[in-house]
N, C-alpha and C positions, 0 to 999 in steps of 0.2 A: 666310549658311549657316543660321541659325538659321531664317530664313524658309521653309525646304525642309525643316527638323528637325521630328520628330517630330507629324508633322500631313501631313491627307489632301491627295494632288491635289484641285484646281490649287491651284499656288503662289499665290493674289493678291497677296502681299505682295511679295513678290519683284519685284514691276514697278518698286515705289516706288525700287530700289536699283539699276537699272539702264536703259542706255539701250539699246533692243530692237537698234536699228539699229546699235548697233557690234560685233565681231569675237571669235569665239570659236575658238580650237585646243584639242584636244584629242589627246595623243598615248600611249596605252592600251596594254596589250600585248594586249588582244583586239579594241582598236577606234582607229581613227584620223575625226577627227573636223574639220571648218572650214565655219561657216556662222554669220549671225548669231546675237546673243547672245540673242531672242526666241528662235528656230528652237530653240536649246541647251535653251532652258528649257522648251518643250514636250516636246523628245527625254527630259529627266530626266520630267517630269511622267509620260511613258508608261512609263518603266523603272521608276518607286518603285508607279505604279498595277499594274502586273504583280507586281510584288513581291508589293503588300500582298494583290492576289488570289491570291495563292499561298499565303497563310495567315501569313504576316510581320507583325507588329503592331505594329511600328517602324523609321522609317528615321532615321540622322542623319549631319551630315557635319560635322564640328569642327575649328578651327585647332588644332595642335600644332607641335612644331617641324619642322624647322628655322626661325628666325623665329619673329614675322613682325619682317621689316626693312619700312622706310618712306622713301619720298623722295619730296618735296613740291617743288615751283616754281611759282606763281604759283595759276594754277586747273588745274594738270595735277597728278595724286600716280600712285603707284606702290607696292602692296605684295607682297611677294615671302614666302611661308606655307605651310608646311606643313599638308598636313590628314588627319584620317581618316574614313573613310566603315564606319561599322556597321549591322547587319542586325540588330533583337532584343540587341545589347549585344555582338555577335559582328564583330570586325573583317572587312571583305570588301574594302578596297581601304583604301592611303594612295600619297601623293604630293606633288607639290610645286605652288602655283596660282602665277600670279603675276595681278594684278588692278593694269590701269590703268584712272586714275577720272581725270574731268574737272568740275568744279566749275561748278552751274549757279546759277542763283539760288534756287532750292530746297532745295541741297546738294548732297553729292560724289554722284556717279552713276560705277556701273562703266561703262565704255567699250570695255573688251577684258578678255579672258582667255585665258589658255596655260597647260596644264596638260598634269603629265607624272605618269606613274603606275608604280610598280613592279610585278613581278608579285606573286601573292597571295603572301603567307609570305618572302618575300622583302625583305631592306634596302633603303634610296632609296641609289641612286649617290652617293657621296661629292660633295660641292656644290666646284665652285667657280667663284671670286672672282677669278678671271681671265679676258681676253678674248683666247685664242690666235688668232693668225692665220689659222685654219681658221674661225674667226667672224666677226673683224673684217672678213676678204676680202668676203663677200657685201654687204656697208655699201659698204664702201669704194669695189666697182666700181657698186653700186645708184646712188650718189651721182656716179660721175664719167661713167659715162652721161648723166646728168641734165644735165654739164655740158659735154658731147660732145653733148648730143641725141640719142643714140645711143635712141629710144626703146622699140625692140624689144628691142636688149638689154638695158636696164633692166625692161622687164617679163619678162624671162625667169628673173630672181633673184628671182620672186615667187611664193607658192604660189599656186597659181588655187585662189581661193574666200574667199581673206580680201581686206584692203583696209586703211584708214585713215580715222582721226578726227582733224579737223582741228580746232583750235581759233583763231581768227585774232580776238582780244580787242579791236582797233584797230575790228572791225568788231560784236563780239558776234556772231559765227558760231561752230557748231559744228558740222561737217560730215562725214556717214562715204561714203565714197565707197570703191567696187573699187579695183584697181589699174588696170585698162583707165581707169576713170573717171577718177583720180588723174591718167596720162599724157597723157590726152586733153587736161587741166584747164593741166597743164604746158607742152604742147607748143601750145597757143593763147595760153596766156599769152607765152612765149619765141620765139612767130611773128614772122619779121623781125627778132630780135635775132641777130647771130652768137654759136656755138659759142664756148666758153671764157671768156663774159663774165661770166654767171653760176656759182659753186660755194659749197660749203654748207662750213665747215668745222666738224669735232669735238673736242672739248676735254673732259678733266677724265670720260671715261667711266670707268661703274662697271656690272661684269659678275657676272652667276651664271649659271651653269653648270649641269643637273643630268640626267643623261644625254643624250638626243638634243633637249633643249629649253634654249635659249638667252635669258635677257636681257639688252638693253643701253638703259642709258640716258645718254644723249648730249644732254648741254648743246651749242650749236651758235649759229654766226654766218653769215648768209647775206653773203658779199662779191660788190658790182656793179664790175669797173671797177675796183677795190681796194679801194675804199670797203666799210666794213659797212652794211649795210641794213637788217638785219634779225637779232635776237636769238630763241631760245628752245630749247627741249630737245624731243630725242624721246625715246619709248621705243618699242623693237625685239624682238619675239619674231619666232624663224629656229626655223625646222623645213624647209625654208629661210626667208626673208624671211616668216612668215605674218602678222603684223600689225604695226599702227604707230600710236600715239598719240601727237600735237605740241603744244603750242602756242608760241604767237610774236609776237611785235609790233614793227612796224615802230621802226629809230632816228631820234627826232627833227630 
C-alpha cells in the first residue's frame, strides 16, 4: 500500500510485492473488476494519474480495521485487512482486501486479491466468521465434480476471468493458470483413471464473510484409493469461486 501512497504514477515499486501473473477481484459498488494482478496495477496506475490531473496532490491507501488477521502454512500466508483510500486527506473509499501471498526465494509475494468495498459514507457490512452453507456449497460441489470428472460442471462454479496459483513445493513450481487451464490440467492428469478414485477432503476451515465477498481457507488432504497422498491448504475467494491459491506436497 505504501508503494502506491503518496507518490506519482507508475507504481515501480510495487512489482517487487507482487506476482503480475496471479488473480485480482474486485467487487465495488461503482465497479466490478477480475483480471490479473499486473492488469490491476496499471488500471490503478491510470485512475490516481487522472486524479492527480485533476488537480489532487495526494493519493493514499492505508491498513485500518477490521484486522488485519494472518494465517500462514508452509510457503502459502493469507491476510485478511481493512483499508482506506484518501484523496488530499479526504476519505473517498474503505473496505475490506484480503491478500494471498506465496513465498518465493526472494520473499512473500502477493499472489491474489479480493476486494470488497462499501459505498462512500457508508459502514463495511458487519464481518463474519462463519462459513454458511450458501458458501460452503460452491466448494463443496467445485471439489466433488472434480471427483465425478464432471468437468463442465466444475467450471461452471467459476467466475470467468480469474484462475489459480498453484504452488507444488515437492517440485518448486509456482504456477497461475485460468480455470479452463486448471481443468484441462486435471482432466489429463485423471485420463484413464475411473471417477471416485480421487477426492480432496476439507478440514479445520476458517471463514470471513464481508458483504458479497467471501474467504475461505481450507487445510486439505487429497485421498487416492483411501489412501492420503497428498497434504496442503487452499485459499478461496467466491464472488462466486473467483480465485484460488494452494499449496501442497506430496505424503511420503
Amino acid at each position: 500500500m505504501a508503494s502506491i501512497s503518496l507518490t506519482r504514477p507508475p507504481f515501480a515499486e510495487a512489482s517487487n510485492h507482487l506476482l503480475p501473473n496471479g488473480w485480482c477481484v474486485l467487487s465495488h459498488p461503482d465497479e466490478a473488476w477480475i483480471g490479473r494482478i499486473g492488469e490491476t496495477i496499471t488500471r490503478v496506475e491510470g485512475k490516481v494519474a487522472a486524479l492527480l490531473e485533476q488537480g489532487a496532490k495526494e493519493f493514499q491507501e492505508r491498513v485500518t480495521e477490521p484486522g488485519p488477521e494472518v494465517w500462514v502454512y508452509k510457503d502459502l500466508g493469507a491476510v485478511w485487512a481493512g483499508y482506506q483510500i484518501s484523496v488530499d486527506g479526504r476519505e473517498v473509499g474503505r473496505g475490506v482486501n484480503l491478500f494471498g501471498l506465496h513465498r518465493k526465494t526472494e520473499g512473500w509475494k502477493i499472489s491474489g486479491i479480493a476486494d470488497t468495498q462499501a459505498k462512500l459514507g457508508a459502514e463495511l457490512e458487519q464481518i463474519s466468521k462463519v462459513a454458511p452453507p450458501s458458501l460452503m456449497a460452491p466448494i463443496d460441489d467445485f471439489l466433488q465434480s472434480m471427483t465425478n470428472h464432471k468437468w463442465e460442471k466444475m467450471l461452471s462454479y467459476c467466475l470467468r476471468g480469474g484462475g489459480i496459483t498453484n504452488s507444488r513445493r515437492s517440485m518448486d513450481l509456482l504456477v497461475s493458470s485460468t480455470w479452463p487451464e486448471l481443468i484441462a490440467r486435471l482432466k489429463s492428469m485423471m485420463d484413464g483413471s475411473p471417477p471416485r478414485l480421487v477426492y480432496e477432503i476439507l478440514f479445520d476451515i476458517e471463514a470471513r464473510v464481508c458483504g458479497n465477498i467471501g474467504f475461505l481457507w481450507t487445510p486439505f488432504k487429497m485421498d487416492t484409493s483411501g489412501q492420503t497422498t497428498n497434504k496442503g491448504v487452499n485459499i478461496f475467494t467466491l464472488v462466486p469461486i473467483s480465485g484460488c491459491q494452494d499449496t501442497s506436497m506430496p505424503i511420503s
